[in-house]
N, C-alpha and C positions, 0 to 999 in steps of 0.2 A: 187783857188788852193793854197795848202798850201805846204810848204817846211818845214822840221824839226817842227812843228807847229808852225810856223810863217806865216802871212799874207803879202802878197807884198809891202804894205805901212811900215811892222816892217821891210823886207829884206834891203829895199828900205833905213830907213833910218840908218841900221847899215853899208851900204857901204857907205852912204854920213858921218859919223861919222870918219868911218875907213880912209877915204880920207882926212878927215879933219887933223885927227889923226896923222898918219904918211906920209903922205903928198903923191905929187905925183910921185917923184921917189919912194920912199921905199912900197909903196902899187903895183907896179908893181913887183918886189922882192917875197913880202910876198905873194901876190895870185901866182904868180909861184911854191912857196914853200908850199904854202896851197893843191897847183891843187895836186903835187908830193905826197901829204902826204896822198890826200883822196884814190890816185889811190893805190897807196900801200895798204893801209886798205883797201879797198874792193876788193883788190886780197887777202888778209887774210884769210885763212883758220876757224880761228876762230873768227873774224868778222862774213864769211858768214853764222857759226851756232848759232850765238850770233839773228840773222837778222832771221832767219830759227823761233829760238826756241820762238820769242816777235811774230813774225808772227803766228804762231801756237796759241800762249796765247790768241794773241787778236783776233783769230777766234773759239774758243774752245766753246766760248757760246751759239754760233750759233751753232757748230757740236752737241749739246748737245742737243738743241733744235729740231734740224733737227732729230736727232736720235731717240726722244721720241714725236715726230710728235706733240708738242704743241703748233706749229705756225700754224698747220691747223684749219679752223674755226668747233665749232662743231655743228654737225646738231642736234639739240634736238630736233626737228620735227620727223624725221627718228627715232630717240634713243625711242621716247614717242612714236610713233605709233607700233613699233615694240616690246614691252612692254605690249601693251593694246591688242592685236593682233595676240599672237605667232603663230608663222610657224605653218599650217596645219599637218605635221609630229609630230610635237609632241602631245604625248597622255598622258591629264591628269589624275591620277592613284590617287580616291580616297586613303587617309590615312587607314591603315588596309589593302587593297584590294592590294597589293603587292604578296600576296602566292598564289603560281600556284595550281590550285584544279582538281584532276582528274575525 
């Protein structure tokens, strides 16, 4: 599971860095002040469409795909036999022989 694309062992050690850093009073402060800041931004009105509009980006390849159906596999079995084959309805009309004769 990834967060921000970070791996648990990178989370992992930018808290023990952070700890290190500004020690253990002042790291209780600063995540309190971190917590405040992320809640506000994701009440953000334009956060949420910021979030909206990279969600849409990063699925748009696949809508694309879906739309023009080229993740289905193709049957070239079906496509060749249907080729060599054609429907009984249709009726092959020598060249020339197109004019109706009474």
């Amino acid at each position: 599971m990834e967060f921000l694309n970070l791996g648990w062992t990178e989370i992992l050690f930018v808290f023990l860095l952070a700890f290190i850093v500004l020690g253990p009073d002042r790291i209780k402060k600063f995540g309190g002040d971190l917590g405040t800041f992320l809640r506000k931004l994701s009440k953000d009105g334009l956060f949420r469409e910021v979030v909206q509009t990279t969600d849409e980006l990063r699925n748009y390849p696949r809508k694309i795909l879906n739309e023009a159906m080229l993740d289905q596999p193709v049957m070239y079995d079906q496509a060749e036999k249907s080729m060599l084959h054609p429907p009984k309805e249709v009726i092959d009309v020598p060249p020339g022989d197109d004019q109706v004769q009474d």
